[in-house]
C-alpha positions as semicolon CSV with decimal commas, in nm:
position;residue;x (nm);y (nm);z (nm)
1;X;8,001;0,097;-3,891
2;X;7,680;0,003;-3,684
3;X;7,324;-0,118;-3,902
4;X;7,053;-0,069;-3,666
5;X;6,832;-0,356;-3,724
6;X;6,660;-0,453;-3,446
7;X;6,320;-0,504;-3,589
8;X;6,408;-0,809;-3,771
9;X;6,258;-1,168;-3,636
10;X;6,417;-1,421;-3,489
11;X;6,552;-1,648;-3,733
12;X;6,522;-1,431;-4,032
13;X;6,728;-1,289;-4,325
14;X;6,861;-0,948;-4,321
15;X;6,767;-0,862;-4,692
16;X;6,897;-0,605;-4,948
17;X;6,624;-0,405;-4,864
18;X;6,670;-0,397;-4,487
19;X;7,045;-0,243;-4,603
20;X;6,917;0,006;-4,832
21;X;6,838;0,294;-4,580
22;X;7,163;0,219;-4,451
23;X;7,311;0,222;-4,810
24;X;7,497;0,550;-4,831
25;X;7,758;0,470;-4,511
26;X;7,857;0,120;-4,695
27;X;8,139;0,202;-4,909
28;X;8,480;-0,021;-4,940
29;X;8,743;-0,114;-4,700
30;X;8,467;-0,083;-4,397
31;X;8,385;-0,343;-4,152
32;X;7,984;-0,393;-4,072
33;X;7,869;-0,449;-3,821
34;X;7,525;-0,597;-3,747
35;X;7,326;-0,465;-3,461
36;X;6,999;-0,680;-3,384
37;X;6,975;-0,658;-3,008
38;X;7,032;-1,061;-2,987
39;X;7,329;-0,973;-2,764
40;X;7,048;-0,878;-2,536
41;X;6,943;-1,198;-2,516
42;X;7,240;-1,407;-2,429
43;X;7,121;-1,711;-2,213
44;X;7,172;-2,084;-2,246
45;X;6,820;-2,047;-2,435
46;X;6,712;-2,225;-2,722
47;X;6,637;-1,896;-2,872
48;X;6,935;-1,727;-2,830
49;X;7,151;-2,026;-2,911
50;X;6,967;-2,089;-3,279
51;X;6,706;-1,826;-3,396
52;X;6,919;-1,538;-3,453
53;X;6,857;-1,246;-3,715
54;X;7,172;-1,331;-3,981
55;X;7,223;-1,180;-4,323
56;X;7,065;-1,347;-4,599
57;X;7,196;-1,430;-4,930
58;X;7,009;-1,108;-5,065
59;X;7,190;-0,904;-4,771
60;X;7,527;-1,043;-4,832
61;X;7,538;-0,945;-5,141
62;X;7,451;-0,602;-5,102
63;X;7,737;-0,577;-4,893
64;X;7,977;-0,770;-5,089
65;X;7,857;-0,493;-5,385
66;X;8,011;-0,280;-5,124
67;X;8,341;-0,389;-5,113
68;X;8,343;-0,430;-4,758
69;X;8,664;-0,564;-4,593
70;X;8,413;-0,725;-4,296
71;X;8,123;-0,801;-4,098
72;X;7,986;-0,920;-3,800
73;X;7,631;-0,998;-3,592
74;X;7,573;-1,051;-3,252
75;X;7,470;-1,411;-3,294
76;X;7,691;-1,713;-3,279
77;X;7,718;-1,700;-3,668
78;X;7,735;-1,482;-3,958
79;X;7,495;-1,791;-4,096
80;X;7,163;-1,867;-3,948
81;X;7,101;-2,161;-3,755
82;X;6,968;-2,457;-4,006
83;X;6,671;-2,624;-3,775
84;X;6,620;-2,908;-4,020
């Protein structure tokens, strides 16, 4: 299953509350699947290669409530990119 979530920042946390619209389809045994557009963006930018959208804490454990069995982003991590 697809969230749509293209309106988040670049370097920011996908929060509960950026899953609860998409609430209803997030049931157990399904694999998520994060759609932020940063595929759009692949180049050997700094932008691309450290300021992707990634699920925060918050968002992780909405989905882990779930019972998902997986999920994935378009960045290079499920993690976001530590700049410090």
């Amino acid at each position: 299953m697809a969230l749509h979530l293209r309106r988040k920042e670049p370097a920011s946390g996908n929060t509960g509350a950026d899953l609860d619209p998409h609430s209803s389809p997030i049931r157990p045994g399904i694999i998520v699947l994060f759609k932020t557009g940063w595929g759009d963006k692949r180049a050997l930018s700094e932008e691309f290669l450290t300021l992707w959208p990634y699920p925060s804490g918050e968002g992780a454990d909405t989905l882990a409530s779930g019972k998902i069995h997986g999920a994935g982003v378009e960045g290079l991590s499920i993690g976001g990119f530590d700049l410090h």
